[in-house]
Structures are given as C-alpha cells and as structure tokens.
N, C-alpha and C positions, 0 to 999 in steps of 0.2 A: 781679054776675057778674064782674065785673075784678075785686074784692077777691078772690074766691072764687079766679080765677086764679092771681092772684098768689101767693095762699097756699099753693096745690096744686101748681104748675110746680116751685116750689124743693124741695118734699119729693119727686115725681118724682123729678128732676136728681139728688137725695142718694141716690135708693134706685137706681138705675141700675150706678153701678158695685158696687155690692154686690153685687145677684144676678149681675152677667155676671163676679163673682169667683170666687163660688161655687162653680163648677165645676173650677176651676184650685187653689185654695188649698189641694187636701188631701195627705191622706196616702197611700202608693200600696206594694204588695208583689209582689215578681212571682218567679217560678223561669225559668229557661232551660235549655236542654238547651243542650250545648259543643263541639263538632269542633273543635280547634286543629290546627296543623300548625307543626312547629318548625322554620326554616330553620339548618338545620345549614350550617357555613360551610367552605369549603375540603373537607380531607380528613376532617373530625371527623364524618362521617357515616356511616365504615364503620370496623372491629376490621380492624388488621392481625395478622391472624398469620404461624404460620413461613412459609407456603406460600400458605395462604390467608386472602384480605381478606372480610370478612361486612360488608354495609353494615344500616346500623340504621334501622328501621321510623322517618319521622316523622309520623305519626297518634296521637292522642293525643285522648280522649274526656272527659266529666262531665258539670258541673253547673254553675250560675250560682243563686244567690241573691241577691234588688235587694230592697230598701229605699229611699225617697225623698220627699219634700214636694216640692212644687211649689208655689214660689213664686208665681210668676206666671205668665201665657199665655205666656213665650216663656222661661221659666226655670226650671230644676229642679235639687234638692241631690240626689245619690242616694250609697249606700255598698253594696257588692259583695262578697259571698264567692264563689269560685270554686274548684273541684277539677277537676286535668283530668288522667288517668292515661292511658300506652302501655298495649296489649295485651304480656304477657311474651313478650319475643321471644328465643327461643334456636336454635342453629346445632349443630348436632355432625357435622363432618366427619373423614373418617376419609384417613390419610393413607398408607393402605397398609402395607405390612412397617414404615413411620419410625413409626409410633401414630397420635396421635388428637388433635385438639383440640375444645371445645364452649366455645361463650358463652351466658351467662342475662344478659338485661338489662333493667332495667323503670324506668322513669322517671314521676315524680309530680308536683303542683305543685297549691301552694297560692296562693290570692292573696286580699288585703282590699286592696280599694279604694275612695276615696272621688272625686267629682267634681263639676262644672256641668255639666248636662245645659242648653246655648243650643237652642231649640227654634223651629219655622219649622211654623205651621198651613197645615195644606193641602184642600181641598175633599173631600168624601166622607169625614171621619170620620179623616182621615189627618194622624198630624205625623211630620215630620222633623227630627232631631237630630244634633247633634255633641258630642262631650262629652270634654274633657281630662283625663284625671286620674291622681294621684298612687296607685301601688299597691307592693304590699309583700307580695312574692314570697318562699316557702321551696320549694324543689325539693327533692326524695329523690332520689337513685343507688343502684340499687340493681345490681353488676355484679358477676357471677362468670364467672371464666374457667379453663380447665383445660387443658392440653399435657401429652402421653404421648409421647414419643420415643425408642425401643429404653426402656430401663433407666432414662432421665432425667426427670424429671416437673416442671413446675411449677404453681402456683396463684394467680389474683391474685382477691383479693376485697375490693369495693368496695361499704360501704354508710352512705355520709354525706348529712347535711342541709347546705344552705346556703342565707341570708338574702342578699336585695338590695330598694332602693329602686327602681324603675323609672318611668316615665313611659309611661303608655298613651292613645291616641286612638279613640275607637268612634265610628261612623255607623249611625246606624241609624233606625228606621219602627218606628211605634205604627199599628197598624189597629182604632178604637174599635168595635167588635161591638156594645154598646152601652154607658148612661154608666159604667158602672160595671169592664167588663172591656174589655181591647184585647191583642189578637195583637203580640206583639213579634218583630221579625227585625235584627238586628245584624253588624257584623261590626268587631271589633279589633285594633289592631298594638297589641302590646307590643312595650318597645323595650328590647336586654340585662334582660328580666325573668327568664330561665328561667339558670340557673348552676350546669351539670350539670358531674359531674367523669370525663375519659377513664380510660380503663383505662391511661392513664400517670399519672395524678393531678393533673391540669391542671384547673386550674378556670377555664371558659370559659361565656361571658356568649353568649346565645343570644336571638335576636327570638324571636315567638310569635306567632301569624295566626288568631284564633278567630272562627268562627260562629257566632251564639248564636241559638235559635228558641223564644218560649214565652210568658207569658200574665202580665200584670198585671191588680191586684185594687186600686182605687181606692176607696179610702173617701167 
C-alpha cells in the first residue's frame, strides 16, 4: 500500500496543475458595443462664426472587436479593433437681411490596439482587470462650412485623415454566464488618441472616454 502511494501521489501532484490550467490557457473572441465621449478642450468645442458660435456634439458611437490568449489565471495578451463615429451634426442659422451661415461636421476614429490584460479573480464567476496598452489611432474630419453675407460668400471644406500613437488604460469586469461565454463591461481613457482638425486647420490632439458592453467567446 505505501509503494502503491508513493507511486500514485507524484502522478496526482503532476496532473493537478494541468487541469486547473486548463481553463485559463485558451483562446478567447469577443465584440463590444462603444459610447465614447471626446473631451474637447478650451474653446475647440464650438464653430465660431460671424455672429454666431455652434458648439459640437461630443457623443460618438460603434464597435469594439477583442482577440486574446490567456496566459495564465491572472494574465492575458489581447489586441483590439475599434470604430467609433459622431451622429452628422449640422447647424444652419440664418442671420437675417446680413444671410446665412450652416456647418456639416462628422468625425470618425479608428483604433488597433494591443495589450496586458493583469487580472484579479473574484467570487461568483467574476474577474477584474486593468489593462495598459499601446494603440494606433486614424481619425477622419469631415467639415463643411458656408457664409452668405449681402453679396459676399465664403466656404471652408475640411476632409482629412490623420495618424497618432497613443497610450490607453481600460478597467473593466468579465461576468462568466458559463465556461465558455462571460458578459463584458469596460470603460477606457485614451490619451491625445483622437487628432481632429478645426475649421482653422489646427491639428489638435484630443482624450477619448469609452464605454464598452458585450460578450466573449472562449475556446
């Protein structure tokens, strides 16, 4: 019976942390629905025109798609697409017997990111994360504008792309529904990731504040 023991306890011991691996080692896919909110800085949140100022919608909607392994119980790789476009927001005020002015403006944003997901198990099916990561931002402007005064008219139209490296931080809760699928809720600072350009042609560097809600799929 002690031989038998002996023999048995060490193969136990070796199979032990393999299955309590098991669960943590795989591959994982998930989508997310996006609410960002852009903190516009200073004045760069409304159009000045001749007469009158129009301030700009900072709401701004999409998508998230994740990708990720999971190393281990308290560690995970993941890499991120994300679209997150304003509703077109336009103004056309009229300025009596002087004419008319109207703004169209729509703003977009792309993001690939990659990161560590440090992770912290918690009772009931729940984990919580923090996760650093490096992302790589193209934002569209998309801006027109139009002024009619007596006889004199002018037009500015702005529609360029622009690239930036950022640095983002997300917090967020996994709720495992069971083993295979878990409820995701998030929220991220991006930092100078959005590099939208005013209807002066100023290229300025903008935070980003996203909610993200949606479902991963563990292999």
């Amino acid at each position: 019976m002690n031989k038998m023991t002996r023999l048995v306890m060490p193969l136990l011991c070796l199979s032990l942390p393999v299955s309590a691996q098991d669960w943590s080692d795989g591959w994982y896919v998930g989508v997310d629905f996006a609410q960002s909110t852009v903190d516009w800085q200073s004045d760069y949140d409304q159009v000045k025109g001749v007469l009158i100022d129009t301030r700009l919608d900072d709401e701004m909607s999409g998508f998230s798609l994740n990708v990720g392994k999971r190393m281990t119980s308290w560690l995970s790789l993941e890499a991120n697409y994300g679209r997150v476009t304003s509703d077109v927001m336009s103004e056309i005020q009229s300025l009596g017997v002087l004419g008319l002015e109207s703004y169209v403006a729509l703003y977009e944003q792309d993001t690939l990111s990659i990161g560590a997901k440090f992770i912290y198990e918690a009772p009931y099916q729940f984990t919580f994360y923090a996760k650093p990561s490096l992302d790589y931002t193209k934002t569209r402007t998309d801006f027109n504008a139009s002024q009619t005064l007596g006889l004199a008219s002018g037009k500015i139209e702005i529609n360029e792309s622009k690239t930036a490296t950022a640095l983002g931080l997300e917090f967020g809760s996994e709720w495992f529904v069971t083993d295979q699928y878990a409820i995701h809720v998030a929220y991220k600072r991006q930092f100078d990731g959005m590099t939208a350009v005013t209807a002066l042609r100023e290229e300025i560097e903008f935070d980003l504040d996203t909610i993200k809600i949606g479902l991963n799929y563990y292999f």
